[in-house]
C-alpha positions as CSV (number, residue, x, y, z in Angstrom):
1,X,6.1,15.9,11.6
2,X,6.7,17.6,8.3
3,X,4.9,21.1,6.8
4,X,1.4,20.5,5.3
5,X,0.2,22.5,2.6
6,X,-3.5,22.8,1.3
7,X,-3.6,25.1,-1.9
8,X,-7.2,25.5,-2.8
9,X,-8.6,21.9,-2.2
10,X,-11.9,21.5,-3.2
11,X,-14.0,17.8,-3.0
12,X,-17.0,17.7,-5.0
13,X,-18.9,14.1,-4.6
14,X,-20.2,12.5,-7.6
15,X,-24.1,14.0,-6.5
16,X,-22.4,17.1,-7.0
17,X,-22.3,17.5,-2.8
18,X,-19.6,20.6,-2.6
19,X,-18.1,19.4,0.6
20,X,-14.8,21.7,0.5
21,X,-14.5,24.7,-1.4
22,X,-11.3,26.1,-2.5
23,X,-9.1,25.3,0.9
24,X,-5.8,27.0,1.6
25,X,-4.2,26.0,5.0
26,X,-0.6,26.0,5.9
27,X,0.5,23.8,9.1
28,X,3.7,24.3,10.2
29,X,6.5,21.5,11.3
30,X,5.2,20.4,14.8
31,X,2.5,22.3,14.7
32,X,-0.7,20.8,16.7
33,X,-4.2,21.5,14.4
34,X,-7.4,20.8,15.4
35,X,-10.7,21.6,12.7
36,X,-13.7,22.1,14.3
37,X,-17.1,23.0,13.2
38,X,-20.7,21.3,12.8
39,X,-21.5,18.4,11.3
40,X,-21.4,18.0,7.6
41,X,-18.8,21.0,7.1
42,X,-16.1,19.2,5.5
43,X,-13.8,18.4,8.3
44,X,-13.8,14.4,8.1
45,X,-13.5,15.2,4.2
46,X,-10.2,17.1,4.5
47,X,-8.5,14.7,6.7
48,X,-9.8,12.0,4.3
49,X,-7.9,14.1,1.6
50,X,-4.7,14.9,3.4
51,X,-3.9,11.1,4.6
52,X,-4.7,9.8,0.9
53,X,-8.2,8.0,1.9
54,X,-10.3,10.7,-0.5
55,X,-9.6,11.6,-3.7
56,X,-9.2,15.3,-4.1
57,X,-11.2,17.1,-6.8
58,X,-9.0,19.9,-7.5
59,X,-6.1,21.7,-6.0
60,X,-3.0,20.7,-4.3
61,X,-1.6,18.9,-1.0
62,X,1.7,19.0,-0.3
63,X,3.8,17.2,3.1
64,X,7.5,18.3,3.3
65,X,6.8,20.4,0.0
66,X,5.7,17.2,-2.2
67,X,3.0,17.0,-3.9
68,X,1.0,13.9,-2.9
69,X,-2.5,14.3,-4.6
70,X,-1.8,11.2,-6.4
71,X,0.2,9.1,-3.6
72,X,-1.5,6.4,-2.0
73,X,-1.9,6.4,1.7
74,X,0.8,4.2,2.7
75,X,3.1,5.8,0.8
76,X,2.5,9.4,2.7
77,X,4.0,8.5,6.0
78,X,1.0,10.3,7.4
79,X,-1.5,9.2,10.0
80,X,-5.0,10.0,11.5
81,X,-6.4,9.8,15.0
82,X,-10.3,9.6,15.4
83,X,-12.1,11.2,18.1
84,X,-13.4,8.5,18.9
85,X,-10.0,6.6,20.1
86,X,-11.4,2.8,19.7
87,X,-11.1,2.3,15.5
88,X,-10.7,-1.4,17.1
89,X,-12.7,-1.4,20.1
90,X,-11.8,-5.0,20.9
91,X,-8.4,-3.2,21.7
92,X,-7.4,-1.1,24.8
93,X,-6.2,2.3,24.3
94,X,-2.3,1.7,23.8
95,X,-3.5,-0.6,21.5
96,X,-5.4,1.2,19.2
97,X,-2.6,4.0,19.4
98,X,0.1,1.6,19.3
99,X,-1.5,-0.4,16.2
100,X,0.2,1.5,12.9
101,X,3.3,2.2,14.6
102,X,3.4,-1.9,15.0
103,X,2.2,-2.1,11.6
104,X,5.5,-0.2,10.3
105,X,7.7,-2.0,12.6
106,X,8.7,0.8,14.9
107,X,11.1,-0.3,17.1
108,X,8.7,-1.6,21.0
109,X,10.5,0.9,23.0
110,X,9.6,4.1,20.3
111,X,5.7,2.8,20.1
């Protein structure tokens, strides 16, 4: 996994719904993160941001020390797990794990 860099994110919603203000986190190269916090405090909105699925209002994210504000998702070799594991409940488990690794052709005894 490469370093992840935050430098005062912010997402403000078109309503003018602050829903980060300002975030600065640094996640190190292998480093495990977990956000937690109630309902409605920004955390979905950050993860959004970092993988490319939000647009970020101001401030910068960086992955290996590149900038990717403007990169689209399938261009940051980034990925997100939900807590809820089924995205595709139709799958099992492996399956919804297994299903972007697949999607990128990762060799069957990697995945």
């Amino acid at each position: 996994m490469a370093h992840i860099e935050l430098d005062g994110v912010t997402k403000v919603y078109p309503d003018g719904t602050e829903a980060v203000s300002a975030l600065d986190l640094d996640i190190g190269d292998g480093e495990f993160v977990v956000l937690v916090g109630p309902s409605g405090c920004g955390k979905t909105s950050v993860l959004r941001m970092v993988a490319g699925l939000e647009a970020i209002s101001s401030g910068y994210v960086r992955i290996g020390g590149r900038v990717v504000n403007h990169l689209l998702p399938k261009d940051r070799d980034i990925a997100m797990v939900f807590q809820n594991y089924a995205l595709y409940p139709h799958m099992s488990v492996f399956d919804n794990m297994a299903f972007g690794l697949r999607q990128r052709k990762t060799p069957k005894p990697e995945v």
